[in-house]
DSSP file (Angstrom, degrees, kcal/mol; ACC not computed):
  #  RESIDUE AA STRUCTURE BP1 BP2  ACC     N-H-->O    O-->H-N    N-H-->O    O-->H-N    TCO  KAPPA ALPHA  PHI   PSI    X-CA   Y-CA   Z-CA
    1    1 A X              0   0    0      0, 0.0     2,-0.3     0, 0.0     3,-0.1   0.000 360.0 360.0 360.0 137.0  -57.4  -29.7   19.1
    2    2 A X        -     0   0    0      1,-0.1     0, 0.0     0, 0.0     0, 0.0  -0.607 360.0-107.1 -83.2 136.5  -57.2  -26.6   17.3
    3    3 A X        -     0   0    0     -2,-0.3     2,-0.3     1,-0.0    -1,-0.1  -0.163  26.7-137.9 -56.2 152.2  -56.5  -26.9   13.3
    4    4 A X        -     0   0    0     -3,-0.1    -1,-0.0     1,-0.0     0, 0.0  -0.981  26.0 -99.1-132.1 134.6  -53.3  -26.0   12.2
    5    5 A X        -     0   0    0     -2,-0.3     2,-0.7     1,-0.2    -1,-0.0   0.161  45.9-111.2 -44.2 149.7  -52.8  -23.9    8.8
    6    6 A X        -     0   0    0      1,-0.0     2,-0.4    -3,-0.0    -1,-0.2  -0.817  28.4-136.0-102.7 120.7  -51.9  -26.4    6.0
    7    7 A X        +     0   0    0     -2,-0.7     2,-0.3     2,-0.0    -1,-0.0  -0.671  38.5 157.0 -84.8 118.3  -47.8  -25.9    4.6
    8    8 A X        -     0   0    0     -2,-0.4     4,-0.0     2,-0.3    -2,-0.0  -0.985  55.8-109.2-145.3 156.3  -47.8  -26.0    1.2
    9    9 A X  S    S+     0   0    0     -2,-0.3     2,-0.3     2,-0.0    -2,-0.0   0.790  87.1 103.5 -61.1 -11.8  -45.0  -24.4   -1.2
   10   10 A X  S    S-     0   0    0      1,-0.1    -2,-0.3     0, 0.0     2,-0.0  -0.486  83.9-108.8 -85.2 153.1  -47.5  -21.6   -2.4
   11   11 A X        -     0   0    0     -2,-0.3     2,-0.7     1,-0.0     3,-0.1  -0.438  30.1-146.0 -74.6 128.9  -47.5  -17.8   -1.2
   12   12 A X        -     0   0    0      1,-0.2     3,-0.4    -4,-0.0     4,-0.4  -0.965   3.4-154.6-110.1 119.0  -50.8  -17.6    1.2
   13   13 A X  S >  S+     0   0    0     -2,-0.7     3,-2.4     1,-0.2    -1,-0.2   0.942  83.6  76.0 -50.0 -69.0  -51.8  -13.9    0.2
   14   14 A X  T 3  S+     0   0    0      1,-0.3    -1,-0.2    -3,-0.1    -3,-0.0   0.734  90.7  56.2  -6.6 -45.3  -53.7  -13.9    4.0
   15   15 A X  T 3  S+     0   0    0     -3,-0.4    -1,-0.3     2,-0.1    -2,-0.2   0.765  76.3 108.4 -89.8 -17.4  -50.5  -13.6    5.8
   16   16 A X    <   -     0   0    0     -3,-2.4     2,-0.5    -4,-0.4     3,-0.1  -0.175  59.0-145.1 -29.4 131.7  -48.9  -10.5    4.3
   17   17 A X    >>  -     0   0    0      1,-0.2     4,-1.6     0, 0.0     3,-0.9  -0.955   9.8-167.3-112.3 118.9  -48.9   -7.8    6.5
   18   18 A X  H 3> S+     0   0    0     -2,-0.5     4,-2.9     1,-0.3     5,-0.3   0.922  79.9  63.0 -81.9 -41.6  -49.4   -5.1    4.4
   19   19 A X  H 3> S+     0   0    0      1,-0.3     4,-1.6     2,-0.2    -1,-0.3   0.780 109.4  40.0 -24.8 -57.1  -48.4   -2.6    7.2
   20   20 A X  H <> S+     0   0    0     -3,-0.9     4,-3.4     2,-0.2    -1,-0.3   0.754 110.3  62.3 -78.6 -28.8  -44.9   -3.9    7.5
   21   21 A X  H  X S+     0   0    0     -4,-1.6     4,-0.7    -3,-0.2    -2,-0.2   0.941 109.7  41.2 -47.8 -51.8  -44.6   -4.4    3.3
   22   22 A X  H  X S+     0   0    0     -4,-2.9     4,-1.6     2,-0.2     3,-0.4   0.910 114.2  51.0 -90.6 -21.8  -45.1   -0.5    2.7
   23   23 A X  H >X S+     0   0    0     -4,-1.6     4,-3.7    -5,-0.3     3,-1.2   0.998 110.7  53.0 -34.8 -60.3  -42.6    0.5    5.9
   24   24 A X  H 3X S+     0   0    0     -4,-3.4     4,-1.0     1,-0.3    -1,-0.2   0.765 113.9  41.4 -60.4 -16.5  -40.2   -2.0    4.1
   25   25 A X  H 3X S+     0   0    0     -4,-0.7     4,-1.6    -3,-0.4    -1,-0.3   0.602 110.9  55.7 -95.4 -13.6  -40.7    0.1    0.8
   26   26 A X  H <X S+     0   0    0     -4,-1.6     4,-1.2    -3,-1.2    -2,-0.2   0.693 108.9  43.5 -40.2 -47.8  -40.5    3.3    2.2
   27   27 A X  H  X S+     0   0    0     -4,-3.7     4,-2.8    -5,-0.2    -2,-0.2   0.904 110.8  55.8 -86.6 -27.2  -37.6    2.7    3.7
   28   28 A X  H  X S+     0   0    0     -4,-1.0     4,-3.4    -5,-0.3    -2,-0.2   0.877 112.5  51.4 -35.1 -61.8  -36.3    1.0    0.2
   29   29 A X  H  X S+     0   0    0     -4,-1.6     4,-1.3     2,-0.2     5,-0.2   0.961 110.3  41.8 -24.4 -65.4  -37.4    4.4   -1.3
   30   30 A X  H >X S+     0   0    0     -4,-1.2     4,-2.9     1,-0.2     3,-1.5   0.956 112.9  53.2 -60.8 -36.4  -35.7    6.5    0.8
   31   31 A X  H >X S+     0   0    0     -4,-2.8     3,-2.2     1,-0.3     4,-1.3   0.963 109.1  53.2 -48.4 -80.7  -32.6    4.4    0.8
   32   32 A X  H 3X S+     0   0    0     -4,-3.4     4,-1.2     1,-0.3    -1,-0.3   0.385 107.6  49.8 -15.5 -32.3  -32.6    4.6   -2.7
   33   33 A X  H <X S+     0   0    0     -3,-1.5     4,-2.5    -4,-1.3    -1,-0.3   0.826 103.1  54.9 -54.2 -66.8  -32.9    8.2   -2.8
   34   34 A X  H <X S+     0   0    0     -4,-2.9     4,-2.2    -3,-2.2    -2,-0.2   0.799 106.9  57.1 -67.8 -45.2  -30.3    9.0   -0.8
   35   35 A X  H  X S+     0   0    0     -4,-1.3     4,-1.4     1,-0.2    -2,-0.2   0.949 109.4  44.4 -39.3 -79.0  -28.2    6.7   -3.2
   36   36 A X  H  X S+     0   0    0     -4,-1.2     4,-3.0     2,-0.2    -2,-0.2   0.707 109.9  54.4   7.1 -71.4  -29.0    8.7   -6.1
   37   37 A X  H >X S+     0   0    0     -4,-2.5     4,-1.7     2,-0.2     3,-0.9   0.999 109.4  45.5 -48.1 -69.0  -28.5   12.1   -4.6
   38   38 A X  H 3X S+     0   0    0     -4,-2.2     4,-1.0     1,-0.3    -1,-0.2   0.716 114.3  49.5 -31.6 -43.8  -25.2   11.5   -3.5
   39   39 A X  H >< S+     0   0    0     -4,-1.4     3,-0.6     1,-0.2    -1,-0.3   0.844 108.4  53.4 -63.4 -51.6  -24.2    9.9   -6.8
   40   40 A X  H << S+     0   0    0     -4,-3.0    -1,-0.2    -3,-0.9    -2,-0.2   0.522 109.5  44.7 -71.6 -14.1  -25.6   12.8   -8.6
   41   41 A X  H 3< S+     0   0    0     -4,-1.7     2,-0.5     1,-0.0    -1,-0.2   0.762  99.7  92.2 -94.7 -29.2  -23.3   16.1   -6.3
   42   42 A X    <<  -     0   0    0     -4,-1.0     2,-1.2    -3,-0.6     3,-0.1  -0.643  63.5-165.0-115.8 117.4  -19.9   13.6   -6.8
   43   43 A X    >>  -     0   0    0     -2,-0.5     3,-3.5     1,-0.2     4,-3.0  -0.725   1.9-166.2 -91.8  75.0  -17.9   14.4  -10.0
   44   44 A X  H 3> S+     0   0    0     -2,-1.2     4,-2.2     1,-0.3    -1,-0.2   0.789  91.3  55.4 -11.6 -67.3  -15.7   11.2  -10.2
   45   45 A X  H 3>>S+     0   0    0      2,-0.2     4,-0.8     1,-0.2     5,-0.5   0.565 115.0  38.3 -47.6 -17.9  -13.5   13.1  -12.8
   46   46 A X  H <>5S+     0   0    0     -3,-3.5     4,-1.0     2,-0.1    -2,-0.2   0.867 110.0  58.3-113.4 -43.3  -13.0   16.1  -10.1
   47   47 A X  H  X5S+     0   0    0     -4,-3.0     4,-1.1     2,-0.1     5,-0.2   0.982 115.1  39.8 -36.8 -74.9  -12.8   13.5   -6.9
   48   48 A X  H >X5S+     0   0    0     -4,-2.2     4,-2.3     1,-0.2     3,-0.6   0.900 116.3  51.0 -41.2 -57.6   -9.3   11.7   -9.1
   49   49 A X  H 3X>S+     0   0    0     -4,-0.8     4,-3.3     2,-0.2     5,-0.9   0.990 113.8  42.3 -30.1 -79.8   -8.1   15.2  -10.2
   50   50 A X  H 3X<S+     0   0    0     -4,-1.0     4,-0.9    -5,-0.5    -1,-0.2   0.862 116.0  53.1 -37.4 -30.7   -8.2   16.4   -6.5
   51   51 A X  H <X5S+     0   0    0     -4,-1.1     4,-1.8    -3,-0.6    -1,-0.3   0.695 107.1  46.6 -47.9 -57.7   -6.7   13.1   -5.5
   52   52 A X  H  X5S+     0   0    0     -4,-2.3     4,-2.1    -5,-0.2    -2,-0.2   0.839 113.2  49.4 -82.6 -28.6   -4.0   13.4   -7.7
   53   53 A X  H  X5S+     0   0    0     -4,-3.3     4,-2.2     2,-0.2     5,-0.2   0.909 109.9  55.0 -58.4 -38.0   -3.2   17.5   -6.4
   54   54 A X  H >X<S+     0   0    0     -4,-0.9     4,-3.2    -5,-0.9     3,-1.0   0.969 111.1  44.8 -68.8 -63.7   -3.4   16.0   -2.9
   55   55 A X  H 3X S+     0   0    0     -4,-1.8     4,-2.8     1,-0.3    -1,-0.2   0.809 114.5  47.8 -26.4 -60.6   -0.4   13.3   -4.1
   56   56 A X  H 3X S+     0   0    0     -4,-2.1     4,-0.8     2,-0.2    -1,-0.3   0.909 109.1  48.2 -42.3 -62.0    1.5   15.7   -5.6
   57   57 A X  H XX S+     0   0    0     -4,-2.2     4,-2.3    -3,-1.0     3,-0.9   0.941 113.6  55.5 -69.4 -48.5    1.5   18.6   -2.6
   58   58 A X  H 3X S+     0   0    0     -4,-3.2     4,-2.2    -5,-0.2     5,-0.4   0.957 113.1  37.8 -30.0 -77.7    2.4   15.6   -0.3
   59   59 A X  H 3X S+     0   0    0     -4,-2.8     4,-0.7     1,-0.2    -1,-0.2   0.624 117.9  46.7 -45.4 -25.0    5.3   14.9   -2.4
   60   60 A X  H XX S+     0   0    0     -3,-0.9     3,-3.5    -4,-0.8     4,-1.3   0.953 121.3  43.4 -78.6 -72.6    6.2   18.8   -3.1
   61   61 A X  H 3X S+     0   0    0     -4,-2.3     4,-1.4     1,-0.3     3,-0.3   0.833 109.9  55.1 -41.2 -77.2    5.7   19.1    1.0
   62   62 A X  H 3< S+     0   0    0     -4,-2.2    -1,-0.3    -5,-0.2    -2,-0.2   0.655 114.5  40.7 -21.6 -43.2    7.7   15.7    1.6
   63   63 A X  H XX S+     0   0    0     -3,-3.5     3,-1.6    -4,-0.7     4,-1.4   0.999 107.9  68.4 -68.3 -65.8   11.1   17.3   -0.7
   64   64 A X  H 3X S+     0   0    0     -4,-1.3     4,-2.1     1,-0.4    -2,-0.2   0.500 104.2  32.3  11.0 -66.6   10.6   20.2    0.8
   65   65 A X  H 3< S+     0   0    0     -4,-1.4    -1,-0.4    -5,-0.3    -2,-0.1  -0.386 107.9  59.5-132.4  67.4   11.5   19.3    3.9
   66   66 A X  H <> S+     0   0    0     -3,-1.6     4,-2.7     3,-0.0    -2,-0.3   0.034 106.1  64.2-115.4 -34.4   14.1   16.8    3.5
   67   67 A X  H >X S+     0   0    0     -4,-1.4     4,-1.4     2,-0.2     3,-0.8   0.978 109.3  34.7 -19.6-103.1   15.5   20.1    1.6
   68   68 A X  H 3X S+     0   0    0     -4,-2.1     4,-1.2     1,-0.2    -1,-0.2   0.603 116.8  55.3 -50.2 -13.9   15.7   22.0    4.9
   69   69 A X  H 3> S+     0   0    0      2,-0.2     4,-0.9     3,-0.1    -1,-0.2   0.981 110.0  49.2 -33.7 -66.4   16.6   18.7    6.9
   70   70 A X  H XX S+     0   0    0     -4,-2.7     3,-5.2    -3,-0.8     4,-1.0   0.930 117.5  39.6 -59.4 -73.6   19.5   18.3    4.5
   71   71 A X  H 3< S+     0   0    0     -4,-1.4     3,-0.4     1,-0.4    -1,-0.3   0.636 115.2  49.1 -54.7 -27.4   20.6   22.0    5.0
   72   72 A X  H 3< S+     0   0    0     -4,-1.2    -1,-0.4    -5,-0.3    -2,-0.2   0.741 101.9  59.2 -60.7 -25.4   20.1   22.3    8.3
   73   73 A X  H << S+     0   0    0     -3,-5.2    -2,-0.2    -4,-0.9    -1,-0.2   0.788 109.6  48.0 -90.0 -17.5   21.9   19.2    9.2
   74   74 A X  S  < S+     0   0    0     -4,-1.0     2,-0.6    -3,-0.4    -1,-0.2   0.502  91.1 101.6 -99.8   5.8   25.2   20.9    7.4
   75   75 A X        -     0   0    0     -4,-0.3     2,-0.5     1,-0.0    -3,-0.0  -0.789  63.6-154.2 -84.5 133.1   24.7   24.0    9.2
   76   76 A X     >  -     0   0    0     -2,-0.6     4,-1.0     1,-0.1     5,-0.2  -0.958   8.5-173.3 -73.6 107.4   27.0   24.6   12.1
   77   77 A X  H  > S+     0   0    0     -2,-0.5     4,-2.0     1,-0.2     3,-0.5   0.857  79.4  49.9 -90.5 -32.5   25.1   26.7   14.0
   78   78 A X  H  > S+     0   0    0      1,-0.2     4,-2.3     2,-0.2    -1,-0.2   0.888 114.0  50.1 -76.0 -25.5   28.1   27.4   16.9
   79   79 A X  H  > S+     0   0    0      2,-0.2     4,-1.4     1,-0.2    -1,-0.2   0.769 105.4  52.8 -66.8 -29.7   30.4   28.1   14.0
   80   80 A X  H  X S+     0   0    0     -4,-1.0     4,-2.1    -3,-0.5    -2,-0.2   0.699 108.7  53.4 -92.2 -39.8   27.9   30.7   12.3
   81   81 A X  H  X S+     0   0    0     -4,-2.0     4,-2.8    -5,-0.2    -2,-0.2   0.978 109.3  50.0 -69.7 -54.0   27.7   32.6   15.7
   82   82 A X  H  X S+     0   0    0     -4,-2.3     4,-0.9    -5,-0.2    -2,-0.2   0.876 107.4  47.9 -47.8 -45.9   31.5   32.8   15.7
   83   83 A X  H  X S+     0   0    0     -4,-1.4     4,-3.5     2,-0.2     5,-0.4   0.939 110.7  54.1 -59.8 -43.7   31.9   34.1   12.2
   84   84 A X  H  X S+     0   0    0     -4,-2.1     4,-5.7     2,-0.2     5,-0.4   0.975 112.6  50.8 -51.1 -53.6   28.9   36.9   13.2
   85   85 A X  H >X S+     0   0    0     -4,-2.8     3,-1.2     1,-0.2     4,-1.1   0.726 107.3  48.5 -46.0-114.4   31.4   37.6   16.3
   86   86 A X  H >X S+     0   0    0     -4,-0.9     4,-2.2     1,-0.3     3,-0.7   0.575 110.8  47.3  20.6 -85.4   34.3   38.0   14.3
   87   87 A X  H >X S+     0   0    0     -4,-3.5     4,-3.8     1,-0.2     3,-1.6   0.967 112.8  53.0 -45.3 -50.6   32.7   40.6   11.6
   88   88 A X  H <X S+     0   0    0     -4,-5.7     4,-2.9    -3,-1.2    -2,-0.2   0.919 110.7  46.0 -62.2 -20.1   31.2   42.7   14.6
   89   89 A X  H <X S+     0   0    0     -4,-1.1     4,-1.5    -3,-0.7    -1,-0.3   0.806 115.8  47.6 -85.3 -20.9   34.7   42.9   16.2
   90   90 A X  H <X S+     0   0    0     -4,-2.2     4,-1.3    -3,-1.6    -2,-0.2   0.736 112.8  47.5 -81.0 -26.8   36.1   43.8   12.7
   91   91 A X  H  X S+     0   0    0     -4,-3.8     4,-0.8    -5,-0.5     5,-0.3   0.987 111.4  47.8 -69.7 -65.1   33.6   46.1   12.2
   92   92 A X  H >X S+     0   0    0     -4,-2.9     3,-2.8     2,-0.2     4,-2.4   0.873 110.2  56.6 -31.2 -63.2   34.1   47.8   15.9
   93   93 A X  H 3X S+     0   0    0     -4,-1.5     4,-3.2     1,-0.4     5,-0.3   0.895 113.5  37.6 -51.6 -69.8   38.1   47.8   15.1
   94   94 A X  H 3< S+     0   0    0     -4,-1.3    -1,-0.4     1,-0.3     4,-0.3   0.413 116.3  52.1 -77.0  10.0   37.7   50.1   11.6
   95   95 A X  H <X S+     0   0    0     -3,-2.8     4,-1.9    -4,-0.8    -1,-0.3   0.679 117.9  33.0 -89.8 -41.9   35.1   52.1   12.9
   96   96 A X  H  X S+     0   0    0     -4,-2.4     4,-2.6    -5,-0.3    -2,-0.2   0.837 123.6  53.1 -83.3 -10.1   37.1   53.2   16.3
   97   97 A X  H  X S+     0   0    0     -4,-3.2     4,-1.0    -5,-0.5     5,-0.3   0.970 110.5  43.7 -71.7 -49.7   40.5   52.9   13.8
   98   98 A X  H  > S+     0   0    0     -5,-0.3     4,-1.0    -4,-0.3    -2,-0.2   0.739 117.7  55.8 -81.4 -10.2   38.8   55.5   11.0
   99   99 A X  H  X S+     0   0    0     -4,-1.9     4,-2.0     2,-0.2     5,-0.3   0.926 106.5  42.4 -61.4 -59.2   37.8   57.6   14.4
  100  100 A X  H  < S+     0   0    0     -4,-2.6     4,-0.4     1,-0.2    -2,-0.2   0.544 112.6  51.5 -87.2  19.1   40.7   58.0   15.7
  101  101 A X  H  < S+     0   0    0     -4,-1.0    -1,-0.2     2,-0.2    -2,-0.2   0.808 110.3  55.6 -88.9 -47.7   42.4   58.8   12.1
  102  102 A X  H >< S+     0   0    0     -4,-1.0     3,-2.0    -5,-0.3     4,-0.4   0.910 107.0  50.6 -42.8 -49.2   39.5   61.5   11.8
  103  103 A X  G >< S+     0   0    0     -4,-2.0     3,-0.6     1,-0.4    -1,-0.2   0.780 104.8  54.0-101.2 -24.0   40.6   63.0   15.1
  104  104 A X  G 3  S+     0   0    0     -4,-0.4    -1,-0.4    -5,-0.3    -2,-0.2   0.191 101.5  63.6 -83.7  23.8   44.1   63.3   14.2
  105  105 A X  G <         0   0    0     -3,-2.0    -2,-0.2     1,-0.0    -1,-0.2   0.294 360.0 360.0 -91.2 -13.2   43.4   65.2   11.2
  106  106 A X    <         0   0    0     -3,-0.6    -2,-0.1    -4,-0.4    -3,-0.1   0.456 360.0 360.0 -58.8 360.0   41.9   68.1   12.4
């Protein structure tokens, strides 16, 4: 029967594998790094600010157009065609009326 390593509550140095130790710090590293950077391009103070413009132009946008809702919704649009009709037919009428006044003046 083959011996088998003796379990005892202390760290057996032997068993480390060093290989996988500096991968696992490497990658600790890098991680770490990457943490850092980011932290170090992002202006907290300029992120809220920008945050708070975005809120704002929502809200602007958001009146905005409940504005033109509202007014649109009291426009009669068949009624606005009628009035246009109306002026161009009062406009035809005094232009062929102040013609034919011209032409009996001559």
């Amino acid at each position: 029967m083959p011996k088998q390593p003796k379990q005892n509550a202390q760290y057996d140095a032997s068993q480390t594998d060093a290989k996988k130790v500096r991968q696992q710090n490497a990658q600790s590293a890098m991680q770490q790094s990457m943490n850092e950077e980011f932290a170090s391009e992002t202006d907290v103070n300029q992120v809220r600010q920008q945050n708070a413009q975005s809120a704002m132009n929502m809200q602007s946008a958001s009146a905005q157009s409940s504005m033109n809702e509202e007014y649109a919704s009291e426009t009669d649009v068949n009624e606005v065609k009628r009035q246009i009709q109306q002026a161009e037919a009062k406009k035809k009428n005094a232009s062929s009326t102040s013609m034919n006044q011209n032409k009996g003046s001559y």
